[in-house]
PAMARDREN-531143 format. One record per atom (N, C-alpha, C, O): residue number from 0; residue in one letter; atom name; x, y, z. Coordinates in pm, 1 decimal, decimal comma. Example, Ala and Ser with C-alpha at 12.3 -4.5 7.8 and 13.67 -1.06 7.14 Angstrom:
! residues 2
+------+------+------+----------+----------+----------+
: resi : resn : name :       c1 :       c2 :       c3 :
+------+------+------+----------+----------+----------+
:    0 :    a :    N :   1319,0 :   -569,0 :    780,0 :
:    0 :    a :   CA :   1230,0 :   -450,0 :    780,0 :
:    0 :    a :    C :   1320,0 :   -330,0 :    780,0 :
:    0 :    a :    O :   1423,6 :   -331,9 :    846,5 :
:    1 :    s :    N :   1285,0 :   -225,0 :    708,0 :
:    1 :    s :   CA :   1367,0 :   -106,0 :    714,0 :
:    1 :    s :    C :   1290,0 :      3,0 :    787,0 :
:    1 :    s :    O :   1340,9 :    113,8 :    803,9 :
+------+------+------+----------+----------+----------+
END
This chain:
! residues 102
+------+------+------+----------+----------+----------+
: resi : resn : name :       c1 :       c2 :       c3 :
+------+------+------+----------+----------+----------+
:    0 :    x :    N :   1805,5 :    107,4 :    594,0 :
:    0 :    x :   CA :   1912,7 :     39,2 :    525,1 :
:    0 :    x :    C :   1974,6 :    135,9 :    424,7 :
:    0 :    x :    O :   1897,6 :    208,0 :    361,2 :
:    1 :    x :    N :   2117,1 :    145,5 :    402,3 :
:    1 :    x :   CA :   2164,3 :    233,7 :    354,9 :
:    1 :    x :    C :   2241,8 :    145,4 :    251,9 :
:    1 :    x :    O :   2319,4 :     66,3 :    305,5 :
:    2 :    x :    N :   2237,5 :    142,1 :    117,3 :
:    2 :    x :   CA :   2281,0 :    109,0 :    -18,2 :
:    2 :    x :    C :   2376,2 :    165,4 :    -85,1 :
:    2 :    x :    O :   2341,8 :    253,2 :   -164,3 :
:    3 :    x :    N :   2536,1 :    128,6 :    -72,0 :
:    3 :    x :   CA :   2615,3 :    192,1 :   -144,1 :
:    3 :    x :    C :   2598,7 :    145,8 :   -311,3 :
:    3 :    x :    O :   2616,7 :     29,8 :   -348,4 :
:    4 :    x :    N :   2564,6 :    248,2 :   -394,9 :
:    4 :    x :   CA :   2538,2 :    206,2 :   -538,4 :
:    4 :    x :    C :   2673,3 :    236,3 :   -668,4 :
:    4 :    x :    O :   2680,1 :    230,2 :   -791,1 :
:    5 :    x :    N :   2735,6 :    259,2 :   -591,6 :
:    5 :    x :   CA :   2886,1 :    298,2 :   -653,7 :
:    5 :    x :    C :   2909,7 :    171,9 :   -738,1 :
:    5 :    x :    O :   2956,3 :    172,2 :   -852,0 :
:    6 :    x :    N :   2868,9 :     56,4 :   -663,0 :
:    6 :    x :   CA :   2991,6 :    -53,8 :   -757,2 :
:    6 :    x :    C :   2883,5 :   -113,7 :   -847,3 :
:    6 :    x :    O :   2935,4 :   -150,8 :   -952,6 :
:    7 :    x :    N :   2768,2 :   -133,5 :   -844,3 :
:    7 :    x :   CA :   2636,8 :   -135,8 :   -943,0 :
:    7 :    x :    C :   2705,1 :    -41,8 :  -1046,7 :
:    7 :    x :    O :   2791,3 :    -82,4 :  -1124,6 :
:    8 :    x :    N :   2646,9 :    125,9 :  -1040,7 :
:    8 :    x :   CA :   2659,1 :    181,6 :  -1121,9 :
:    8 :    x :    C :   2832,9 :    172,1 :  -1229,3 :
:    8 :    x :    O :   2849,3 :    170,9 :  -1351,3 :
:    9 :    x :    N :   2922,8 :    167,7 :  -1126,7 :
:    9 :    x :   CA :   3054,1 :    118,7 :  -1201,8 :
:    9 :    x :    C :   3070,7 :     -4,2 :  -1258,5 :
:    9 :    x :    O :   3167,9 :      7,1 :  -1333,2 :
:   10 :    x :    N :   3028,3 :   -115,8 :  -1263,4 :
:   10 :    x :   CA :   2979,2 :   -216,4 :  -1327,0 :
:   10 :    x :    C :   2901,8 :   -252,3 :  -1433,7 :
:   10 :    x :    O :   2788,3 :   -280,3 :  -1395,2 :
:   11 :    x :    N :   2915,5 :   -262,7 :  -1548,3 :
:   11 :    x :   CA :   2804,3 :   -271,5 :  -1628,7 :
:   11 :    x :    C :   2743,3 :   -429,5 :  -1646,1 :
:   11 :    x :    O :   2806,3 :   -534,9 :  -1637,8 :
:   12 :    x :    N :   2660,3 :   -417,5 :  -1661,7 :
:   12 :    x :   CA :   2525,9 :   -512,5 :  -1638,2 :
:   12 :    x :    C :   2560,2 :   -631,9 :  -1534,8 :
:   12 :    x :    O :   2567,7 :   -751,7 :  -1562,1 :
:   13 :    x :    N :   2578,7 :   -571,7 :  -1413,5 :
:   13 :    x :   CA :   2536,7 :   -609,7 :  -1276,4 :
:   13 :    x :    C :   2398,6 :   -623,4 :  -1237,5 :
:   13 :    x :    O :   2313,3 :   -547,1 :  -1282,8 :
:   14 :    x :    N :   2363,6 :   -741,5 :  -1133,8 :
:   14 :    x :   CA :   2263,1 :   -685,8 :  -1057,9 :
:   14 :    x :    C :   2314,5 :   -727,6 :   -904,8 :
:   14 :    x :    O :   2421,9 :   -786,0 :   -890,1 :
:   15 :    x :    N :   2218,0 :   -688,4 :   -777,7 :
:   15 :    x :   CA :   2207,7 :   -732,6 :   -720,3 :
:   15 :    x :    C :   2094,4 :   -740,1 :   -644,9 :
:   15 :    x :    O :   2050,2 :   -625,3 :   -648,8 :
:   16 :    x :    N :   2023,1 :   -804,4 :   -580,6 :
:   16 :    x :   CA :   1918,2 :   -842,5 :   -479,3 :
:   16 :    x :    C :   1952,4 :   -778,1 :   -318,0 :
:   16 :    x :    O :   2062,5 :   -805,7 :   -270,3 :
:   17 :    x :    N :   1899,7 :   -731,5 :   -273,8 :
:   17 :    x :   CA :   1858,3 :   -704,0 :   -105,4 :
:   17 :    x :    C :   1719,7 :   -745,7 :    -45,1 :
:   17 :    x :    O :   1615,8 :   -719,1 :   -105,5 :
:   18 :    x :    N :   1719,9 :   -807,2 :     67,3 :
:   18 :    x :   CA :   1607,0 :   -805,0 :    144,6 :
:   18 :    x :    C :   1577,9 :   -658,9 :    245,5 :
:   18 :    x :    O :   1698,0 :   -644,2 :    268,2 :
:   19 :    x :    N :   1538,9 :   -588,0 :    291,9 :
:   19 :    x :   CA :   1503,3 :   -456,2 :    365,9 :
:   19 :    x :    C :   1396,1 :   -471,5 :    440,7 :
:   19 :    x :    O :   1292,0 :   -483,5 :    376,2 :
:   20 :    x :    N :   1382,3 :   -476,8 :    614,4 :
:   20 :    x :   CA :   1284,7 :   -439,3 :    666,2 :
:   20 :    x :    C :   1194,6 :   -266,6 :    674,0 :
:   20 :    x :    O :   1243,9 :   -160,3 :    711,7 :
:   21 :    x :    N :   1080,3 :   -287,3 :    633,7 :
:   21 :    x :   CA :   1031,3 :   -157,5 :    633,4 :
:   21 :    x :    C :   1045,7 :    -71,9 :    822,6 :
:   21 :    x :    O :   1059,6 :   -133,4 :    928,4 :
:   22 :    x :    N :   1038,4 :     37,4 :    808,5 :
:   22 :    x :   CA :   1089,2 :     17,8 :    957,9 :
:   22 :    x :    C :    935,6 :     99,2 :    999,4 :
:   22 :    x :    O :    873,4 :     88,3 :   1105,1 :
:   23 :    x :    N :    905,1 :    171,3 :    894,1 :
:   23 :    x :   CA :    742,7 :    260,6 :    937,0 :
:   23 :    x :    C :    653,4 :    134,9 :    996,5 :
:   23 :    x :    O :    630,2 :     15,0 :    981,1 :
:   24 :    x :    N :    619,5 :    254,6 :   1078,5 :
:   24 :    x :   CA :    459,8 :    128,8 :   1113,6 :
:   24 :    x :    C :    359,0 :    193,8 :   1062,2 :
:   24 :    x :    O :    253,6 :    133,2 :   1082,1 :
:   25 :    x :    N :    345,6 :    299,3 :    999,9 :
:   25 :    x :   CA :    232,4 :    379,4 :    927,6 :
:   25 :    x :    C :    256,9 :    431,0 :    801,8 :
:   25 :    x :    O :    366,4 :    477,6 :    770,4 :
:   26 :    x :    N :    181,4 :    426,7 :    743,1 :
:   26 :    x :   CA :    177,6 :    500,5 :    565,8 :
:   26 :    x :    C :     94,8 :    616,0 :    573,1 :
:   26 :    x :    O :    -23,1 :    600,9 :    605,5 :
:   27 :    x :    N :    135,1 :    717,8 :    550,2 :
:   27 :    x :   CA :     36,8 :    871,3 :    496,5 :
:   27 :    x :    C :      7,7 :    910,0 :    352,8 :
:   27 :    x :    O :     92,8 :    925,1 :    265,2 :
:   28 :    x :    N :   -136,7 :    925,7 :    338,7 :
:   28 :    x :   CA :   -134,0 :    953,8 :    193,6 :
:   28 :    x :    C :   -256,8 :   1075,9 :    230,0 :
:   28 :    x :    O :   -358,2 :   1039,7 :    289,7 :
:   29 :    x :    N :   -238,7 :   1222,3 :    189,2 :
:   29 :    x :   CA :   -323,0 :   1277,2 :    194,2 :
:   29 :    x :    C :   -316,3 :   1362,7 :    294,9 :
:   29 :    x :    O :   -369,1 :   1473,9 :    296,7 :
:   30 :    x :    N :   -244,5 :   1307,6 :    390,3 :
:   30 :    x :   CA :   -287,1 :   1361,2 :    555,8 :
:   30 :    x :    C :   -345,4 :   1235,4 :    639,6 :
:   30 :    x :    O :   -341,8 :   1227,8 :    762,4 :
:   31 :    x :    N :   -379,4 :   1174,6 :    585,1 :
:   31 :    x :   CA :   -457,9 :   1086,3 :    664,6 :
:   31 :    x :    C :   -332,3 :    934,1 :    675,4 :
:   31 :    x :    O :   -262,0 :    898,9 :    580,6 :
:   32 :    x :    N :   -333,5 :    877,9 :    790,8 :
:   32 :    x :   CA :   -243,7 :    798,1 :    854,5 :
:   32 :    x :    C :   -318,5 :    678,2 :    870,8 :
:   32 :    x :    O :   -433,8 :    672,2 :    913,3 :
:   33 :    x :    N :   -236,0 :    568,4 :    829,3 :
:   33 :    x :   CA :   -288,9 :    416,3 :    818,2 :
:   33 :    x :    C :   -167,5 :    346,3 :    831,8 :
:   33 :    x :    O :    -55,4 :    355,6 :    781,8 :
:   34 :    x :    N :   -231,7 :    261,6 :    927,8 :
:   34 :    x :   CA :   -142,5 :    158,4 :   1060,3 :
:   34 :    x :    C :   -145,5 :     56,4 :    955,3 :
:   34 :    x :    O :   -243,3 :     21,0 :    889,5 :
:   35 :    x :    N :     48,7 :    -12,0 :    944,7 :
:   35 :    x :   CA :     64,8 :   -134,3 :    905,0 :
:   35 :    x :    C :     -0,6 :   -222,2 :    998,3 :
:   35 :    x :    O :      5,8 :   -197,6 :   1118,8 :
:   36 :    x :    N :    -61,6 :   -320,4 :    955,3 :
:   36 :    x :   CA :   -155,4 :   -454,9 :   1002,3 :
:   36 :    x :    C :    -20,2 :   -539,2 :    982,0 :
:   36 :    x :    O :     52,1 :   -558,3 :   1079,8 :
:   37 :    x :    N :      5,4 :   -576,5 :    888,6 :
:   37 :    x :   CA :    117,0 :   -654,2 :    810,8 :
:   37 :    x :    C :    214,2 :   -626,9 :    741,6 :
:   37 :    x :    O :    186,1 :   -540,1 :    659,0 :
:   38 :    x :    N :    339,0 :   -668,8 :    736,1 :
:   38 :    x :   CA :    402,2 :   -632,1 :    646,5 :
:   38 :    x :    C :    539,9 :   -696,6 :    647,4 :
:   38 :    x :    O :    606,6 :   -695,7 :    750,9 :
:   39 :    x :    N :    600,6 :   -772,8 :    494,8 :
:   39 :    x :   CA :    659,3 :   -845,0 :    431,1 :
:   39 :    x :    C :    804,1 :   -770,1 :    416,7 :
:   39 :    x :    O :    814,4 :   -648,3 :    402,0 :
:   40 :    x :    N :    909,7 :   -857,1 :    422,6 :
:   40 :    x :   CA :   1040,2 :   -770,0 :    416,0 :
:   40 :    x :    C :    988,6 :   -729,6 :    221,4 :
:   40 :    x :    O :    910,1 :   -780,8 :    141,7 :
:   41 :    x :    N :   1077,8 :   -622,4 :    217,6 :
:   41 :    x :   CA :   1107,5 :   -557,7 :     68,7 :
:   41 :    x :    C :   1187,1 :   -638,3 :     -8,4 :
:   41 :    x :    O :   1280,1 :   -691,8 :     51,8 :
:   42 :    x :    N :   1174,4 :   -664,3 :   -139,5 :
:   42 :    x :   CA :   1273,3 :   -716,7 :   -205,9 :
:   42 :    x :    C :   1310,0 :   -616,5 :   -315,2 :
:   42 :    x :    O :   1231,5 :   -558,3 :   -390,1 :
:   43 :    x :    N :   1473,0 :   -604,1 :   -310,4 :
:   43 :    x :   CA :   1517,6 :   -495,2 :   -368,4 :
:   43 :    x :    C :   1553,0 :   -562,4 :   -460,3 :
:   43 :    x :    O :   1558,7 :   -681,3 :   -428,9 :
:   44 :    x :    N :   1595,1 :   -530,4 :   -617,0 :
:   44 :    x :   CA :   1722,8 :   -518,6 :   -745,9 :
:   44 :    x :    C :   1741,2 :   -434,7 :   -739,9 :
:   44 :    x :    O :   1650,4 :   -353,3 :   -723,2 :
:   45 :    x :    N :   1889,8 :   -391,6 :   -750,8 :
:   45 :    x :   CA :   1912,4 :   -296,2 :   -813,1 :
:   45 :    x :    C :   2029,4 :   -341,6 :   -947,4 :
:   45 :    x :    O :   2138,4 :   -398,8 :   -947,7 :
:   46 :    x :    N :   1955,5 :   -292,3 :  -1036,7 :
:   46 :    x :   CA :   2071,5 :   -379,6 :  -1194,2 :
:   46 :    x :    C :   2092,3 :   -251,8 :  -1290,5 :
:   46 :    x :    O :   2004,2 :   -170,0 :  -1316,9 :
:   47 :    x :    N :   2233,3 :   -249,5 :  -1341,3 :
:   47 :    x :   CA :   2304,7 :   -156,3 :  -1402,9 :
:   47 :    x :    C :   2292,4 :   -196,5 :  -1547,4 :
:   47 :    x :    O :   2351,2 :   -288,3 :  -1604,5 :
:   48 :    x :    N :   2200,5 :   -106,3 :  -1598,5 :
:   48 :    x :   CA :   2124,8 :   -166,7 :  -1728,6 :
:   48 :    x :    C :   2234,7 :   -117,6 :  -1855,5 :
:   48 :    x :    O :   2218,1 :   -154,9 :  -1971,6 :
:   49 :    x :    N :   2353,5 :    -24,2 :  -1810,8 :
:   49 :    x :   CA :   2455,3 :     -1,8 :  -1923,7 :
:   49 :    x :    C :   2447,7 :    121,2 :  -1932,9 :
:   49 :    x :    O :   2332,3 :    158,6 :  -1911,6 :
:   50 :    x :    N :   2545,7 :    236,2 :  -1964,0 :
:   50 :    x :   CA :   2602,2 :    307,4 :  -1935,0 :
:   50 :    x :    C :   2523,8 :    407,6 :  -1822,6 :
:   50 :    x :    O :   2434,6 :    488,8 :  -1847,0 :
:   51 :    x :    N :   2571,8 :    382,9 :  -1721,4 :
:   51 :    x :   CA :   2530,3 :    432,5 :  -1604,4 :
:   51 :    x :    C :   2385,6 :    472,5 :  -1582,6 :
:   51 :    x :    O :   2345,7 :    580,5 :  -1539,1 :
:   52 :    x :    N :   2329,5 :    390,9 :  -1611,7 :
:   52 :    x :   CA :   2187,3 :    408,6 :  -1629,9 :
:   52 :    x :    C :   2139,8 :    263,1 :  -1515,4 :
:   52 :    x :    O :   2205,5 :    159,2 :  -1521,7 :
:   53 :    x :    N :   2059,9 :    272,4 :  -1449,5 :
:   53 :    x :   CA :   2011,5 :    192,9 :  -1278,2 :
:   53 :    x :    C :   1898,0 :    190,7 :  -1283,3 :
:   53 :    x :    O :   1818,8 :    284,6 :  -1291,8 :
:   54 :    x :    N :   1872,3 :     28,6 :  -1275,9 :
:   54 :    x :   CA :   1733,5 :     -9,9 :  -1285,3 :
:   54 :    x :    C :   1716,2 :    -46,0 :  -1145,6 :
:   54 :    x :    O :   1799,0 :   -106,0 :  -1077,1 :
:   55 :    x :    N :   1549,9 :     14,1 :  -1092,4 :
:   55 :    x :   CA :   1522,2 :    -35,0 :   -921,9 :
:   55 :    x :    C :   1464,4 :    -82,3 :   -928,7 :
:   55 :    x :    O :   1383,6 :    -12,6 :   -990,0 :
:   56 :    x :    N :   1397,7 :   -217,8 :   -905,5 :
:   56 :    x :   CA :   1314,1 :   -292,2 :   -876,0 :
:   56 :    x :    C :   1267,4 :   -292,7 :   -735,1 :
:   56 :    x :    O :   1360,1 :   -279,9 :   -655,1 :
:   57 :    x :    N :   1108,6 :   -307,7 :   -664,3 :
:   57 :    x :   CA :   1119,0 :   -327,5 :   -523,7 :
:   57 :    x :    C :    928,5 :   -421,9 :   -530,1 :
:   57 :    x :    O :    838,2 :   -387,3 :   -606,2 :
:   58 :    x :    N :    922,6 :   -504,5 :   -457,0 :
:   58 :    x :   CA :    793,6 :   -586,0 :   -420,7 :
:   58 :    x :    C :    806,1 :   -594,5 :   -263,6 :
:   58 :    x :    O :    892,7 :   -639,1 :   -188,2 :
:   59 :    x :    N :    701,1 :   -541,9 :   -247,9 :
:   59 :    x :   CA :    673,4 :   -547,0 :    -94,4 :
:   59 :    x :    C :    506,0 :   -571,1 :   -120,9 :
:   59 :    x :    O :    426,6 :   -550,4 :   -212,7 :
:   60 :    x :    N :    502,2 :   -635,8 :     36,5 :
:   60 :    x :   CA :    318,1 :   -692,3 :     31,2 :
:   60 :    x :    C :    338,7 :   -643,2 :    173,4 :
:   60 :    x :    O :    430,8 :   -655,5 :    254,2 :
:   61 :    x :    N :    199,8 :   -572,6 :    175,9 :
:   61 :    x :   CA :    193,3 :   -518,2 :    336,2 :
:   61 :    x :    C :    -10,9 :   -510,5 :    313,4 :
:   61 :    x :    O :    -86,0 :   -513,6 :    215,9 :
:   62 :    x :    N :    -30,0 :   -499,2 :    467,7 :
:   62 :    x :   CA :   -194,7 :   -514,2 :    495,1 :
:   62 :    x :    C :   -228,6 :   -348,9 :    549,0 :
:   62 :    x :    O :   -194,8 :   -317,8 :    663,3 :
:   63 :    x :    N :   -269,6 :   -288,1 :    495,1 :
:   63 :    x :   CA :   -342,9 :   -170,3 :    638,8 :
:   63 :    x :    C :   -436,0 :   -197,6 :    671,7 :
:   63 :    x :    O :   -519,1 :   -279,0 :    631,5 :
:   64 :    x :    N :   -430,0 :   -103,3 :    782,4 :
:   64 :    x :   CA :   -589,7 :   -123,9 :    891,5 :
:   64 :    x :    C :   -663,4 :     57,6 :    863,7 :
:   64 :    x :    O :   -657,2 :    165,0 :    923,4 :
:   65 :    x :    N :   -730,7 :      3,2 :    735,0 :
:   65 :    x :   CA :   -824,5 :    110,7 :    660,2 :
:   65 :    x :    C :   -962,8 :    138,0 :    729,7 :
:   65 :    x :    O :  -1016,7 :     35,9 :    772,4 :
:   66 :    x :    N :  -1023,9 :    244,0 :    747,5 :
:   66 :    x :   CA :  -1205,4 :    197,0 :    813,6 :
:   66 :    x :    C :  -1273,2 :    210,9 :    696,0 :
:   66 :    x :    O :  -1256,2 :    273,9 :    591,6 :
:   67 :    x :    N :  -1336,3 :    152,3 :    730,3 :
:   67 :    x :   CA :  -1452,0 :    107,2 :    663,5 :
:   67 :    x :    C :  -1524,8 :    224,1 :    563,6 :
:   67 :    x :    O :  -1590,4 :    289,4 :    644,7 :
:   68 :    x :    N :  -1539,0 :    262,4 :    478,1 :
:   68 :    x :   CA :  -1623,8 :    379,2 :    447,1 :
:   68 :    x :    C :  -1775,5 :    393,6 :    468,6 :
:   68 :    x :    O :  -1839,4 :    496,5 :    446,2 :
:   69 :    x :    N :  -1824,5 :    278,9 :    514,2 :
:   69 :    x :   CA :  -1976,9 :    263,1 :    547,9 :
:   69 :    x :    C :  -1980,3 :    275,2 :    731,8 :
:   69 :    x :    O :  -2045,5 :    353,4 :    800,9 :
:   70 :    x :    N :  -1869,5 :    149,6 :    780,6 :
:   70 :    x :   CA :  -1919,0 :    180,8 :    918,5 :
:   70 :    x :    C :  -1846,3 :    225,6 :   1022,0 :
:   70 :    x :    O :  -1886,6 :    241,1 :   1137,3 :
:   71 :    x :    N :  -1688,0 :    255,9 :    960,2 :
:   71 :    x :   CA :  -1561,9 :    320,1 :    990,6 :
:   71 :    x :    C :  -1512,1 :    232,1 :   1070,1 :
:   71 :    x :    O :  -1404,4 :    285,7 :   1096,3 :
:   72 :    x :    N :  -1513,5 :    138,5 :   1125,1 :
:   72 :    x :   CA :  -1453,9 :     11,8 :   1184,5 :
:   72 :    x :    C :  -1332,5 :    -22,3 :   1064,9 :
:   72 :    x :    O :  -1332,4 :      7,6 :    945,5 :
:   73 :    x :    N :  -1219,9 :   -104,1 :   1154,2 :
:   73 :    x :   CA :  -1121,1 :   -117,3 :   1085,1 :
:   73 :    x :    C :  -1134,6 :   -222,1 :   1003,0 :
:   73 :    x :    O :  -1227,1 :   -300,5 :   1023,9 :
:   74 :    x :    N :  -1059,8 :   -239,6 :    912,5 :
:   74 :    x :   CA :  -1113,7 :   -362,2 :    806,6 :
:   74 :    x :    C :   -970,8 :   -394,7 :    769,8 :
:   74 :    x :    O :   -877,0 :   -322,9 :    804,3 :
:   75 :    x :    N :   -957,4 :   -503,8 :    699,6 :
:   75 :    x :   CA :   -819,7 :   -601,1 :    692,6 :
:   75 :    x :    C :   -831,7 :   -611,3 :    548,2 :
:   75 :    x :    O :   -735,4 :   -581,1 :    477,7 :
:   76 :    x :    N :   -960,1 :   -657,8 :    489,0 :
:   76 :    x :   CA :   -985,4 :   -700,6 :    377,6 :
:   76 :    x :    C :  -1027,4 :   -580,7 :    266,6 :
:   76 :    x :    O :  -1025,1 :   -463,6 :    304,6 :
:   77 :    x :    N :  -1063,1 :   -611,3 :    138,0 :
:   77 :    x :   CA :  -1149,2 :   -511,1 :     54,3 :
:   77 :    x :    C :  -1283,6 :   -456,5 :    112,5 :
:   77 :    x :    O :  -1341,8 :   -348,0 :    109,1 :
:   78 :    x :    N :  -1303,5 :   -559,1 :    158,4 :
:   78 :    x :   CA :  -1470,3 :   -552,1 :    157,8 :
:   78 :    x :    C :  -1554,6 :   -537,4 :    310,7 :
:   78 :    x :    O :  -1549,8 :   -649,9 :    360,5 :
:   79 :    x :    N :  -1595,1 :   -486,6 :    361,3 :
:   79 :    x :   CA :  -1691,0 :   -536,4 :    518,1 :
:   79 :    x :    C :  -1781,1 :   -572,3 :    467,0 :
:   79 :    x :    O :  -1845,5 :   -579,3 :    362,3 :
:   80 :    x :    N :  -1766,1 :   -617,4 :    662,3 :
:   80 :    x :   CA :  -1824,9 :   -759,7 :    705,0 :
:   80 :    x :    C :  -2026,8 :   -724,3 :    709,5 :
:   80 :    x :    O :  -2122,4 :   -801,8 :    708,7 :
:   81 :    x :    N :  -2018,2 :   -586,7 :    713,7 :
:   81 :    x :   CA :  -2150,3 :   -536,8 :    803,3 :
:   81 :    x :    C :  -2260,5 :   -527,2 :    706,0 :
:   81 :    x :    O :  -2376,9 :   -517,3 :    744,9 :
:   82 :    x :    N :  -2215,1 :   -530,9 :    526,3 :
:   82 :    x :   CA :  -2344,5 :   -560,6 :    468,3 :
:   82 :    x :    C :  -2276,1 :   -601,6 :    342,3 :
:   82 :    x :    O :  -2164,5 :   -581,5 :    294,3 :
:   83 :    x :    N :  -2403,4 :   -678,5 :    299,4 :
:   83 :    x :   CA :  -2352,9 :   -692,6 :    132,2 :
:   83 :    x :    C :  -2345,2 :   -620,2 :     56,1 :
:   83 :    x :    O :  -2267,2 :   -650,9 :    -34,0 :
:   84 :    x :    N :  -2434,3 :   -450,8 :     39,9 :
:   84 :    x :   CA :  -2440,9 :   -388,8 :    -51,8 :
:   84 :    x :    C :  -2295,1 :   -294,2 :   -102,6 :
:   84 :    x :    O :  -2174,9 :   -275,5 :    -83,8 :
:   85 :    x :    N :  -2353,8 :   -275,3 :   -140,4 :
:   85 :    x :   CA :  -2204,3 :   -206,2 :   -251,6 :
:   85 :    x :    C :  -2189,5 :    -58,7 :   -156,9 :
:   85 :    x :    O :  -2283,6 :     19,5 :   -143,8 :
:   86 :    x :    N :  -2104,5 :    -45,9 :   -118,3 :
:   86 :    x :   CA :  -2107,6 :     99,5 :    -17,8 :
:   86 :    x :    C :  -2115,0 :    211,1 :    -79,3 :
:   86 :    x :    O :  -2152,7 :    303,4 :     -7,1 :
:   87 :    x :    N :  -2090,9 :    240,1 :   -195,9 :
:   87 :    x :   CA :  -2131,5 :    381,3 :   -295,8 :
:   87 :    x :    C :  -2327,5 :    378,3 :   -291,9 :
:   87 :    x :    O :  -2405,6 :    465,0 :   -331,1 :
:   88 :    x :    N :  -2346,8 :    285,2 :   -248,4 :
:   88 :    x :   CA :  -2538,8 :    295,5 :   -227,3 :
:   88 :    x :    C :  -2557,0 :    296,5 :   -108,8 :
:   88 :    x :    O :  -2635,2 :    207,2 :    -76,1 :
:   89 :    x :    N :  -2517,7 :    362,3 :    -18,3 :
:   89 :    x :   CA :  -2591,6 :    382,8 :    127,0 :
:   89 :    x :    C :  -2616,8 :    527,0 :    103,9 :
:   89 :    x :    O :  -2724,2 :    564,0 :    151,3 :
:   90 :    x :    N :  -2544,8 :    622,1 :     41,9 :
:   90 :    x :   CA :  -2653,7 :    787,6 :     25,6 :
:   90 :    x :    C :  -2793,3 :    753,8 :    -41,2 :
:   90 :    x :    O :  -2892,5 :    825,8 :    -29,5 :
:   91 :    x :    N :  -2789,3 :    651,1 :   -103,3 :
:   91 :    x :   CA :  -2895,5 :    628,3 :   -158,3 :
:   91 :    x :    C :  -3037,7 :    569,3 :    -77,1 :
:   91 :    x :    O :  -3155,2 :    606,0 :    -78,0 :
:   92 :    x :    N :  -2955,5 :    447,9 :     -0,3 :
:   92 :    x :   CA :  -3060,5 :    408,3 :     90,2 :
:   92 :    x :    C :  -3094,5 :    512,5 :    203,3 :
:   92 :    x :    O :  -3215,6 :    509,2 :    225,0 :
:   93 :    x :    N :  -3031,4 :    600,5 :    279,8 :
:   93 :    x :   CA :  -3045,5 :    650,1 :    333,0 :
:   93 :    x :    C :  -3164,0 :    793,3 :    274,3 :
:   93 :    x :    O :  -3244,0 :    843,9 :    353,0 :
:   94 :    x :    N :  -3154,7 :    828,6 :    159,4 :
:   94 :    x :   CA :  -3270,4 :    896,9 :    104,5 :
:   94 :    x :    C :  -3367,0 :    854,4 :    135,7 :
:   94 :    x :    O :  -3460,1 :    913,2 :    190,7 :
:   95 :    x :    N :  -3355,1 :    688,0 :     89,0 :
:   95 :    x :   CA :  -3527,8 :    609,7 :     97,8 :
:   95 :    x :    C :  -3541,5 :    570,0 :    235,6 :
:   95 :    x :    O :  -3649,9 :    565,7 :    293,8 :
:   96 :    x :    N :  -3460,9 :    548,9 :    272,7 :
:   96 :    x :   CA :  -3479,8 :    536,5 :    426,8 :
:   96 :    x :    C :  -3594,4 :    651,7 :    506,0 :
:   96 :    x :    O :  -3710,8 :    635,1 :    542,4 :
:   97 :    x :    N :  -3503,0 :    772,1 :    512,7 :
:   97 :    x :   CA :  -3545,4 :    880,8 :    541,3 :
:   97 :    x :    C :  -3704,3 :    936,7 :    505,2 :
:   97 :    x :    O :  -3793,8 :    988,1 :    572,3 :
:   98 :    x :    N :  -3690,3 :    902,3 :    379,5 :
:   98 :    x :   CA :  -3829,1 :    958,0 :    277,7 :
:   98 :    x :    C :  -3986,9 :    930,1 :    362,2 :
:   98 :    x :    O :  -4041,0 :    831,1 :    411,4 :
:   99 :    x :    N :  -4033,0 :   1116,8 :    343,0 :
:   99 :    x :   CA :  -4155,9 :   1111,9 :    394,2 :
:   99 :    x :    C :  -4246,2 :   1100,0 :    292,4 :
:   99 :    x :    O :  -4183,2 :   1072,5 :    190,3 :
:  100 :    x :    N :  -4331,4 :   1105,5 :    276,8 :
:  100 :    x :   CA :  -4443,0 :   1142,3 :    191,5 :
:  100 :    x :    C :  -4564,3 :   1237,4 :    278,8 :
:  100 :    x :    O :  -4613,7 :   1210,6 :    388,4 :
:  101 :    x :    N :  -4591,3 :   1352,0 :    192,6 :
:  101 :    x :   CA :  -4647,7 :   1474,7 :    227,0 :
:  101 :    x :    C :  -4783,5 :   1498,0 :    191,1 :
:  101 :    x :    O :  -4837,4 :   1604,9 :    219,5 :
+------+------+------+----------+----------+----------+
END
C-alpha cells in the first residue's frame, strides 16, 4: 500500500486512519525466518501534529510459528505442550540426567 502524505503533512492537525494488509508471510530477525501463523490487517494513523512534524501510529496482532526451544516443534503459544518445566532448566536436568558416579 502506497500512502500519499502530502496533504497530512500540508494540513495542520489532521489525522487520518488506514486499514493495510500485511502482504509478507514471513518475518526475519537475525537471519532466522518465522512463518506468519496469523495475521490481522494493520491499523494505520497518520496525524500532523503541527508544523510539519507526522505522527505514525500502527497496531497489528499477528501469531508466528516459533519452535520450541526445548523440543523444536512448532508452537503457536508462549509456552509447550511437552513439559511443565521452565525450559532454561533442561541443561540442567540433562547434567543430572547424565551424571555418573565414580
Amino acid at each position: 500500500m502506497i500512502i500519499n502524505i502530502a496533504e497530512i503533512i500540508s494540513t495542520a492537525f489532521i489525522s487520518k486512519t488506514y486499514n493495510a494488509h500485511l502482504d509478507s508471510e514471513t518475518f526475519v530477525l537475525r537471519g532466522t525466518r518465522f512463518v506468519f501463523e496469523n495475521k490481522d490487517p494493520i491499523k494505520l494513523k497518520i496525524s500532523n501534529i503541527g508544523e510539519q512534524e507526522v505522527s505514525l501510529e500502527a497496531d497489528i496482532h499477528v501469531v508466528l510459528d516459533i519452535p520450541c526451544d526445548r523440543c523444536l516443534e512448532a508452537v503457536h503459544v508462549p509456552q509447550c505442550d511437552k513439559d511443565s518445566t521452565d525450559p532454561r532448566m533442561s541443561a540442567i536436568q540433562d547434567i543430572f540426567n547424565n551424571f555418573k558416579e565414580v
